[in-house]
N, C-alpha and C positions, 0 to 999 in steps of 0.2 A: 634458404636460411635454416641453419640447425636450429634443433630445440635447446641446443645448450645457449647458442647464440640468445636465441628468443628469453631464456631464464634469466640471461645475466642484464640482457636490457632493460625488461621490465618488471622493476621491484614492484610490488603490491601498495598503493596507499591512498588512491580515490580513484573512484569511476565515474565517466560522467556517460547519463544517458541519452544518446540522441536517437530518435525517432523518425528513421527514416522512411520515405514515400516517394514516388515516381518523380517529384518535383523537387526531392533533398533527398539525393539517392550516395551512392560508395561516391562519386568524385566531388559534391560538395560536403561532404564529412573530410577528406580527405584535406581540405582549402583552413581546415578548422585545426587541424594538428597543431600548428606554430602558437595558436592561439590558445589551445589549451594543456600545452608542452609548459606556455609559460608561468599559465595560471598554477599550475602544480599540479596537474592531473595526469595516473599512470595507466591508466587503462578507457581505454574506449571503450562503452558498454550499448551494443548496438539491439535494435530492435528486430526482429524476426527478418533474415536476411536471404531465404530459400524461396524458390518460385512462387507465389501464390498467383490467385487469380489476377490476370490483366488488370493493371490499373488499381489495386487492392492497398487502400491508405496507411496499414497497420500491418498486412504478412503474417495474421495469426491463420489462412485460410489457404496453407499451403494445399497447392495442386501437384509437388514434383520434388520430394527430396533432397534428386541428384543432379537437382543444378542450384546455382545462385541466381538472384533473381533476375533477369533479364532488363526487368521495370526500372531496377536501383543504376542496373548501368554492366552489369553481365560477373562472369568470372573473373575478367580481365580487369574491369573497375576494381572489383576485392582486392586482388591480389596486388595490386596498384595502392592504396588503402593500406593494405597490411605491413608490405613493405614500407612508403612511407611512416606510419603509425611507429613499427620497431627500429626505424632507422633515429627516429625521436627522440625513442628511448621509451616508448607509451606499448604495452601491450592490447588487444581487444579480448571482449567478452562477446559471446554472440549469445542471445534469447534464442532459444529451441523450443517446439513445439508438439512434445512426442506425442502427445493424448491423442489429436485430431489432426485431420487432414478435410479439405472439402470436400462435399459432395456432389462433384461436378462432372461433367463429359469429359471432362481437359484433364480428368487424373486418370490415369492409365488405371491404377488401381480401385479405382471405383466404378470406372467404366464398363472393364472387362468381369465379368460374372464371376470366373472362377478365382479370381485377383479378390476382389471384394472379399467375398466369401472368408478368402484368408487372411487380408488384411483389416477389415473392419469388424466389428463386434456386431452383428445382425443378429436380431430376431427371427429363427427358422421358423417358428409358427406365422409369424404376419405379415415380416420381410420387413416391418422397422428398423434403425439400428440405434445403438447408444449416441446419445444426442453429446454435445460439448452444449451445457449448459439447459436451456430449452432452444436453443438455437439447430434446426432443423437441418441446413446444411452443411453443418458440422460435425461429422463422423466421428464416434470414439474410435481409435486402432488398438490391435490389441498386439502393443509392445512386450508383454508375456509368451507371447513367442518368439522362442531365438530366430526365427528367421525373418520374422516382421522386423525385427529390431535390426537386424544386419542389412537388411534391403534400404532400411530409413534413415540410418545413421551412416549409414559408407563416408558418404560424402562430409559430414561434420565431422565423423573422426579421423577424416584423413586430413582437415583441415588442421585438427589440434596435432596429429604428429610429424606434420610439414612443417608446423611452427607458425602456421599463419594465424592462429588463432589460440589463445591464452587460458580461457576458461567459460563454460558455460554456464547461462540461466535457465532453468529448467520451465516453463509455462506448466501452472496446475498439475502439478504431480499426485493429488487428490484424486484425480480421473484416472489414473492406471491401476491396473487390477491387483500390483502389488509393485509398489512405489522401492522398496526399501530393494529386492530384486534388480529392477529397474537400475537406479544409483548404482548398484551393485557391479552391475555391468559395465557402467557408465567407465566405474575406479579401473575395472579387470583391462578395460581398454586402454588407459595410459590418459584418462581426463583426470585431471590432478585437482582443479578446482572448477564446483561447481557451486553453485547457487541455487536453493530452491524456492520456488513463488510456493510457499506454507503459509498459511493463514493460523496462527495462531491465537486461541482465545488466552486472555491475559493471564490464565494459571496454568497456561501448557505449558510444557518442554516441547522443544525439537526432538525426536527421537535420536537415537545413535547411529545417525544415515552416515555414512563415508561423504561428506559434504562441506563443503569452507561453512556455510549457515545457510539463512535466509535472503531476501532481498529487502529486510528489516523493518517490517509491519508493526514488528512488536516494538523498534526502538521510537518508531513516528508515532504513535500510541501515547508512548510511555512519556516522553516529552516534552509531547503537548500537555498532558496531565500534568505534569509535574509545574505547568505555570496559573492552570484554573485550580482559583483562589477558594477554598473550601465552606471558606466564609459567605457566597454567596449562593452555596447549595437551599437552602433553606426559601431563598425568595423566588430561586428560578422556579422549584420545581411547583414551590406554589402557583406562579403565575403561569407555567405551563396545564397546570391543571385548571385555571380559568379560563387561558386560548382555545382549551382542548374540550375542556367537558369531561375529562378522562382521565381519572384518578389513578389508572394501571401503571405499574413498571413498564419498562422497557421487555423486562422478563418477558411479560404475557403479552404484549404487543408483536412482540418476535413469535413466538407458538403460535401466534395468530396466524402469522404472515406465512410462515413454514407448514402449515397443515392447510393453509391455503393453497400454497405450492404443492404441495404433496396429492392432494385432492383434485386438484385440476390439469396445470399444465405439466406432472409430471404423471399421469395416473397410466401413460402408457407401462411405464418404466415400474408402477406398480403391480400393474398386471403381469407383468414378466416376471418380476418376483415372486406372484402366485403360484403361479406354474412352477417356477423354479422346484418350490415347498413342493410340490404336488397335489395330484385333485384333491386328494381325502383331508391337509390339513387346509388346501387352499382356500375352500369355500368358509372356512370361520375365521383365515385368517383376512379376507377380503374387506368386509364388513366392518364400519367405524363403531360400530359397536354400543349401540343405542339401545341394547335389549339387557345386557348387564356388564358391570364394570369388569366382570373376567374374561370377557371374550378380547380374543387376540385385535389388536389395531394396528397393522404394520402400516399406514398414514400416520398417528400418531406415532411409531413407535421411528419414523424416519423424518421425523419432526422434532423429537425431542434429546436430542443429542445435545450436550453444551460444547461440544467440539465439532470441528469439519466432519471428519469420518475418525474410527479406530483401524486398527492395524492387525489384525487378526490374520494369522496363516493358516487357515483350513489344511492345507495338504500336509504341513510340518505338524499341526497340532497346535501350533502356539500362541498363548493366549497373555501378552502382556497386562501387568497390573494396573497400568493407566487404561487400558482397555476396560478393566472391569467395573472400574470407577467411573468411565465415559456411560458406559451402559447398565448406570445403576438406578436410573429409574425409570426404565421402560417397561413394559407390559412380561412380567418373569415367566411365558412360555415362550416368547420371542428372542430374550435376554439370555436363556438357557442355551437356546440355539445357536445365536450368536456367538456364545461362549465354548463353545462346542462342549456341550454339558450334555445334551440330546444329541441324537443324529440326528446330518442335516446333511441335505448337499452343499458339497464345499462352494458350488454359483452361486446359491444362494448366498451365500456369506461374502461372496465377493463382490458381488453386485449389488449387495445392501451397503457394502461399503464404498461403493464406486454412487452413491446416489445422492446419502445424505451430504457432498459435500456440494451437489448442485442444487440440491434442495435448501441449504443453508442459505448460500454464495445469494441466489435470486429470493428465498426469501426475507435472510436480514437483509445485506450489503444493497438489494436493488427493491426492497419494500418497504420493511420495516424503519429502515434509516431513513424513507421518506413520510414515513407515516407520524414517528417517534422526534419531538424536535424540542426537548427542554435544552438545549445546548448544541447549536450542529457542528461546534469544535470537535466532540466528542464523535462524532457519527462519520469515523473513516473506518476503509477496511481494515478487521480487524480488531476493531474498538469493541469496547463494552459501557454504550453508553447509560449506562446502570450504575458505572465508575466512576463519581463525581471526582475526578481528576486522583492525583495521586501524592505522599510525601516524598521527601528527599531519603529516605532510609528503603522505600522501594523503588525510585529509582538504582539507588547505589548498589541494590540487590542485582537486578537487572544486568547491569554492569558486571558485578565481581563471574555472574555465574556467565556471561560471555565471555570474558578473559579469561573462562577456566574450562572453556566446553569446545565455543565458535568465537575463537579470536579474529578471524577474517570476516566474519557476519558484516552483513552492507549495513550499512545505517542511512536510514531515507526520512527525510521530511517531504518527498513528495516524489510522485508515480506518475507514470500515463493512465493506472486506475484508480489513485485518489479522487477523494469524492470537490477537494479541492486544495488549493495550494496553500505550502506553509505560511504564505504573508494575508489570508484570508482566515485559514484558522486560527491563526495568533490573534487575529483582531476580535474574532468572535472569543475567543479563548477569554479577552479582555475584558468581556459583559461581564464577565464571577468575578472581576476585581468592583465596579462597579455598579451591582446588580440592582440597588435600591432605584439608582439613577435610570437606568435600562429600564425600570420597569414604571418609573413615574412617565418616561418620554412615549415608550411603547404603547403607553395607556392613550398620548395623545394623538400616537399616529392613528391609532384604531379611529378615534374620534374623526379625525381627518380623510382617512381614507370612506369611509361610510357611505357619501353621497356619489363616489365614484365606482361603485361596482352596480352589477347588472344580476338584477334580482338576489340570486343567494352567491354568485361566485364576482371573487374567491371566499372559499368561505375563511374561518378565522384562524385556523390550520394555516393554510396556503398561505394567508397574510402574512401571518409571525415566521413561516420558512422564507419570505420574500423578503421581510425588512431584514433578519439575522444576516442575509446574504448581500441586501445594498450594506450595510454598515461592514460588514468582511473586506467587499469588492471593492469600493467607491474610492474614485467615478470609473463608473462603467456605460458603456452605451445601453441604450435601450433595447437593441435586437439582440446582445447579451444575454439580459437577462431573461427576455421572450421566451430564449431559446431554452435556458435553462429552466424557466418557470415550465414551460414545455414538459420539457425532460422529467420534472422532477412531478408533477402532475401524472403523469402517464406511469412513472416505476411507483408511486405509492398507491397507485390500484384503486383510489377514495372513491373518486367523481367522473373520472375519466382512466383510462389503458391505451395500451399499447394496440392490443386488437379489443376491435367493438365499441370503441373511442366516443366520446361522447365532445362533437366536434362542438356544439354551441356553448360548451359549457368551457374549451378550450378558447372558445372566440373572443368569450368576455373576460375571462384570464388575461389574456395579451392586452383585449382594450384598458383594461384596468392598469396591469405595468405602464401603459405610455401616456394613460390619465397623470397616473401618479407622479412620473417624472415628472412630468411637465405640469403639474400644481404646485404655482408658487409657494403656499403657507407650508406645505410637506417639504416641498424641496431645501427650503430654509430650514426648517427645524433641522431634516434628513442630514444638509451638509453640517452645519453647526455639530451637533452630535457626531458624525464619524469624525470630525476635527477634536472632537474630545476623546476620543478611541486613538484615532491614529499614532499617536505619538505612543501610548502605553503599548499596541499592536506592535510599533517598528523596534519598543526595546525588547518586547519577549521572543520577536524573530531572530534579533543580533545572538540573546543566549541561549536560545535553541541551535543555531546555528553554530557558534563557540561549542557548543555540548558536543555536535554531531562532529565537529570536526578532529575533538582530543578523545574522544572515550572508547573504552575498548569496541574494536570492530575498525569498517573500514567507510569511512566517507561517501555516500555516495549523488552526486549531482544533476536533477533533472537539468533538461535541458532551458536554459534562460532563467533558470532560477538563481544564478549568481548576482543580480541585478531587482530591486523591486519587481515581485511576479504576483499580479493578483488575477490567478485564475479559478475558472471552478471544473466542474467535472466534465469526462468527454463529450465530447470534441472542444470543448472550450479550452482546453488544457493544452492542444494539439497544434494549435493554431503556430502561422510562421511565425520564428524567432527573428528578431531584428540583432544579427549579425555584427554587421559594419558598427553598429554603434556601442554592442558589449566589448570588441576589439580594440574601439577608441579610447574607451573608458581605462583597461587595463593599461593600453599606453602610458597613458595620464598618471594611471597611480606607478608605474614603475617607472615613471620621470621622475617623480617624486613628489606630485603635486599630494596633498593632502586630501584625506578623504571627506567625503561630502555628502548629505541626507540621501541621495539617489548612490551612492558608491560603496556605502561602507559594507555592505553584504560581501560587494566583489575583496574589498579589501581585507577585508579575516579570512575570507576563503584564499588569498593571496598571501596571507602570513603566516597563516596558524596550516596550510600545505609543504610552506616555506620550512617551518620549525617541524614537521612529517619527516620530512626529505632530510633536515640534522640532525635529529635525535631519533633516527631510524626505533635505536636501539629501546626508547622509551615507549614508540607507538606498534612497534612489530612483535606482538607477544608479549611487551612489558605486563608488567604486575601494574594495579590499579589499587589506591589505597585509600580508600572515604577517608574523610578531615570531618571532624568537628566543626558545627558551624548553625548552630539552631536551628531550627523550623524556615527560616526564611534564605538561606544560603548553601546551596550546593557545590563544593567544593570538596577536591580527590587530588592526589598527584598519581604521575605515572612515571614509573620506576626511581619513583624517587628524584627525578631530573628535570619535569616538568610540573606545575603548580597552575591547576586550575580553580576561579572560583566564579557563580555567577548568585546574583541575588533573584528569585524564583517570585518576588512580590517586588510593589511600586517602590517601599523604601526597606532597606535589610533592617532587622532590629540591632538593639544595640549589644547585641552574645557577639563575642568576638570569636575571630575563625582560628584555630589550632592548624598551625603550622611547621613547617621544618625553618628552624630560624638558621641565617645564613645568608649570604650576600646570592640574588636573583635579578636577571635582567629581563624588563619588560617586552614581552615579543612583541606587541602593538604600537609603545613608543619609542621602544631603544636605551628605555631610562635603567640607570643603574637603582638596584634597591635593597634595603637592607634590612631583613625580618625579624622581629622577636618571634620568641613561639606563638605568641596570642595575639593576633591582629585586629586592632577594632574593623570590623565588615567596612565604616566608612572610609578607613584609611587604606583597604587592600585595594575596593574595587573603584572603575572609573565610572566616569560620569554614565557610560548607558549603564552599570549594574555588573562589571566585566573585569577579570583579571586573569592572565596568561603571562603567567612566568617559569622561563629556565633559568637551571643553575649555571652560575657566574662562571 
C-alpha cells in the first residue's frame, strides 16, 4: 500500500483508543473495524504495540524495538490490521515509547554491557541508571544520540513510510534529554503527525514542536471546569477544610508532596545532579538548607517548578522566555545556572530538566491528588485543582488559540491514565451545582459511617475521598472500590505506601468499604443521593461530550466510553470491554430506533461524527467564532456552517444567544429551523441543554 494510497483513505476526524493486551491483541482490534468504520471513526489509535515483556498488559516495558509484539499476535496480525483498517477507509496511530525500554535479560540492549552503556543513560559512578519514573525497571534511553535513535526507530519508521501506519503518540517526551530535537527528527523522517503525551499546567503553551498537538490534557481539564458551578466554591472548600483539618491550598499541599519526592525516592537522581555541579559547589548545593535561607536547595529547587520541566538548550545557549518565568522562583544561585547565566555543565542542565518532570508526575498526579480532595473532579492529570473550575470566555480562549496553533490537538475526556472516567467526573463535577446539599448529606454519612471503622481507620480524609467516588461510580461492586480504596491509600503516602505499607491499617480500610456497603441506613441515604446526582451527572456528560465532538481539535475516544462508562483509575479503567453489546446498540440506533438513557452517548458520538465527515470543511481547520451567550451558555460556530450551543448549568438564564440568523437544520433531530439573531437560550437548546445545527 502506497503512502499516497494511505493519505487519501484516511481523512483525519476521530480516534478511538483501544488498549491492547495478550488477550485483545492486532486480530481482535481488527473484528472491531466494521464497528467503528460505522460509528465515524478515522483512525485507530493503538496502545504501545512493540515487543515488551512476555505477557506484559500495557507494552510500555518494551524489551525489542524491531519487532512487533509477538504477545498481540506478531507482524503478520499488524499488517493484517493495517491493511483491513485502510481498506476501511480508517487509518492507525501507534503509541511509542522512546524514553524507556526495560531492564531485562530479554533486551539485548541492556543485557549486553557495551549495548547498555550506549543505549541507556547510566550512572558511571554507581552503575545506577535513569529511572522512567521511580520505576526501577524501567531504563531512560538516551534517544539524543543519532544512533540510539536509528536502532530504536527502524522498525516504526518504516511502518509509517510503508503506509502501514498513520501517525504517532509519543509516551513522555518530558523524559528525553531534548524533546524538541527528538520531534525534530521524528518530522526530518517523513512522520507527518504526531502527538505528544505533554502535561500541561493550565497557563502553559505547547511550545513550537513540529507536532499535530497534544493527546489533549488540557481540553479534558478545561471542560470539566467549565461545568463546576462557581457558586459552590465557597461551601466545598469550607467543608473540605473541616474533613481535612487543613486549611492549605492545593499549592502547598503539592510542594509538600514534591519535596517529599525529591527528598526520598528520587534522592539517587539528586545525587547525580551533585556531582554533575561538582565537588566544590556540590557539597552546598546538597544540603536542604536549614542553616540559612541563602544556601542552595536543589530538593527544593526540583520541587518547585509550576511546570513539568523548561526547555533549556545548554549546547545551543538557548534560553526561552517561558523558561525564565518557569524558573522565577527558585533559589537565584541555581536559577542563574539554569539559565546559563553562570557556567554550568550543560548535564547538569539536562538532567535537572529530565527530573523535575518525574518528580512532578509522582508527586502531584500520584500524591498530592490523593492527599488534596475539596473536589476530585478537579484532580485529573493535568489539572490544577486550585482552579475552582473555569468560565465560558476561558473556555473560548482555549479553543481560538487551538485553531490557531494545534488545529489537529486530540481532545480527550478520558485516558488509560486518568485518574477516572468522564461519566464519574461529571457526577462529582455536579457536587458545585449542589454543594449545600452535599454537604448537609455528607455530614450524615460521617455520622453513619462512625461505628463502622476500626480504631482511627479510615480516617476522615479517606472517608470524604470514598464517598466522592461511590456518588461518581454508583453502583459499583464492592471489590471495585477495595481496589481503588487500596490504590488510592497507598499513592497519598498518609497511613499507609506502596513500600513499608502499613497492612493493618489497609485491613480495616477494606473492612470498612464492605461494612458500609452493606449497611442499610448508609446504603439508602447512599443510593437516594446518587439518584439525585445522576440525572444532573448524565446531562454535563451529553455537553462535554457535544463540546469534544465540534470544537477545534480532533475527537478522541477511549475505549467503551461511547456507552455509559463509570470507571476509575488503573487498572479499573482497563478492565474488558463488553463488545457484542456496544455493536448491538449501534445497530439499533442506525435502524433507526431512537435513542435512549443507556444510548444517547453512543448517539451524538454517531451524528455529530456524521456531520465531521459533511462539513469536513467546517471541522478541518475551520475558523471558530465565540457567540454571545451569558455566563450560563457556551456557544461558537464553526466556519460559519455549523452552530453549536450547550447550557454549562442546570437551567440557562434568560440572556439570549446571538446568532447568525437564517434557516439551520437540526443535526440531532432532522428538524428544519429558522433563527433570529437573538435566540432565547430556552428556545435554541433541547431538553438535555443541547444544540447542534448546520446551515440549511
Amino acid at each position: 500500500m502506497s503512502g499516497d494510497e494511505v493519505t487519501g483513505a484516511a481523512e483525519l476526524r476521530a480516534t478511538y483508543r483501544l488498549q491492547l493486551t495478550p488477550a485483545f491483541g492486532f486480530a481482535a482490534a481488527r473484528e472491531l473495524i466494521p464497528y467503528l468504520r460505522d460509528l465515524g471513526i478515522s483512525h485507530l489509535y493503538l496502545s504501545p504495540s512493540l515487543q515488551a515483556r512476555p505477557g506484559s498488559q500495557h507494552g510500555y516495558d518494551v524489551i525489542d524495538p524491531s519487532r512487533l509484539s509477538e504477545d498481540l499476535g506478531g507482524r503478520d496480525e499488524f499488517e493484517r490490521l493495517s491493511a483491513t483498517a485502510h481498506e476501511a477507509g480508517l487509518g492507525l496511530v501507534l503509541d511509542v515509547v522512546p524514553n524507556h525500554m526495560a531492564a531485562d535479560p530479554a533486551n539485548r540492549y541492556w543485557a549486553d554491557e557495551g549495548l547498555r552503556a550506549r543505549f541507556f543513560d547510566v550512572d558511571p559512578v554507581t552503575g545506577r541508571h535513569r529511572r522512567f519514573f521511580d520505576i526501577d525497571d524501567l531504563a531512560g534511553v538516551r534517544q539524543e544520540d543519532p544512533d540510539v535513535f536509528t536502532a530504536t526507530h527502524k522498525l516504526v519508521l518504516s511502518l509509517v513510510r510503508e503506509g502501514s501506519v498513520d501517525g504517532l503518540r509519543v509516551d513522555h517526551p518530558d523524559g528525553l534529554a531534548d524533546p524538541a530535537e527528538y520531534l525534530k527528527r521524528l518530522r526530518a523522517a517523513g512522520v507527518e503527525r504526531v502527538w505528544v503525551e505533554k502535561i500541561l499546567d493550565p497557563g502553559e503553551r505547547l511550545r513550537d514542536w513540529p507536532v499535530s498537538g497534544t493527546v489533549g490534557y488540557e481540553f479534558l481539564n478545561d471542560v470539566c471546569g467549565l461545568f463546576v458551578d462557581p457558586r459552590g466554591e465557597e461551601v466545598l472548600t469550607s467543608l473540605w477544610a473541616d474533613v481535612s483539618g487543613d486549611p492549605r491550598g492545593f499549592g502547598e499541599v503539592a510542594f509538600e508532596a514534591k519535596l517529599e519526592q525529591a527528598s526520598g525516592t528520587f534522592s539517587p537522581e539528586v545525587e547525580r545532579l551533585v556531582r554533575e555541579l561538582g565537588a566544590n559547589d556540590g557539597e552546598s548545593v546538597r544540603r536542604v538548607g536549614t542553616e540559612s535561607p541563602k544556601n542552595e536547595d536543589l530538593t527544593a529547587a526540583l520541587s518547585s517548578l509550576p511546570v513539568y520541566r523548561t526547555y533549556v538548550e545548554p549546547e545551543a545557549g538557548r534560553v526561552d522566555e517561558a523558561d525564565r518565568q518557569a524558573l522565577g522562583d527558585i533559589e537565584p544561585r541555581i536559577r542563574s545556572k539554569l539559565l546559563l547565566e553562570d557556567p554550568v555543565p550543560p548535564a547538569f542542565v539536562t538532567r535537572f530538566q529530565q527530573t523535575t518532570p518525574a518528580i512532578t508526575a509522582k508527586g502531584v498526579e500520584d500524591t498530592a491528588f490523593y492527599r488534596y480532595g475539596r473536589l476530585l473532579a478537579l484532580n485529573d492529570v493535568g489539572g490544577d485543582p486550585s482552579r475552582f473550575g473555569i468560565d465560558v470566555d476561558r473556555f473560548h480562549a482555549g479553543c481560538l488559540e487551538r485553531v490557531e496553533r494545534f488545529p489537529e490537538n486530540l481532545l480527550t475526556t478520558m485516558t488509560h491514565d486518568a485518574k477516572r472516567s468522564a461519566d464519574v467526573r461529571a457526577r462529582i463535577a455536579a457536587l458545585s451545582w449542589i454543594a449545600q446539599e452535599w454537604q448537609t448529606e455528607v455530614e450524615r454519612w460521617f455520622e453513619l459511617a462512625a461505628p463502622l471503622r476500626s480504631g482511627d481507620a479510615p480516617d476522615a480524609v479517606e472517608q470524604y475521598f470514598l464517598f466522592q467516588t461511590l456518588v461518581g461510580a454508583w453502583p459499583i461492586e464492592v471489590e471495585r472500590i477495595e481496589s481503588y480504596m487500596e490504590k488510592a491509600l497507598r499513592e497519598a503516602k498518609r497511613n499507609t505506601a506502596w513500600v513499608d505499607g502499613d497492612e493493618e491499617w489497609e485491613t480495616a480500610v477494606r473492612s470498612f468499604c464492605r461494612s458500609l456497603l452493606s449497611h442499610p441506613p448508609f446504603r439508602e441515604r447512599l443510593e437516594a443521593f446518587a439518584a439525585r446526582v445522576e440525572p444532573i451527572g448524565w446531562r454535563i456528560s451529553l455537553r462535554q461530550l457535544a463540546l469534544k465532538l465540534t470544537a477545534p481539535g480532533v475527537p478522541d475516544v477511549y475505549q467503551g466510553d461511547e456507552l455509559t462508562f463509570r470507571a476509575l483509575v488503573d487498572p479499573d479503567n482497563r478492565r474488558p470491554v463488553d463488545w457484542d453489546w456496544r455493536q448491538a446498540m449501534l445497530r439499533r440506533l442506525m435502524g433507526g430506533s431512537p435513542p435512549d438513557h443507556d444510548t444517547w452517548k453512543l448517539f451524538l458520538i454517531l451524528r455529530l461524527l456524521g456531520l465531521r465527515a459533511r462539513r469536513g470543511e467546517a471541522f478541518a481547520g475551520g475558523s471558530y467564532e465565540p457567540l454571545a451567550g451569558g455566563e450560563t451558555v457556551c456557544a461558537f460556530t464553526r466556519a460559519g456552517r455549523v452552530l453549536v450551543a450547550v447550557t454549562v448549568r442546570e437551567a440557562a438564564s434568560g440572556e439570549p444567544v446571538q446568532v447568525p440568523a437564517g434557516r439551520w437544520r437540526d443535526v440531532l433531530t432532522g428538524e428544519e429551523r429558522a433563527l433570529s439573531a437573538s435566540v432565547p437560550a430556552a428556545e435554541l437548546l433541547d431538553e438535555h441543554g443541547i444544540a447542534v445545527l448546520e446551515r440549511d
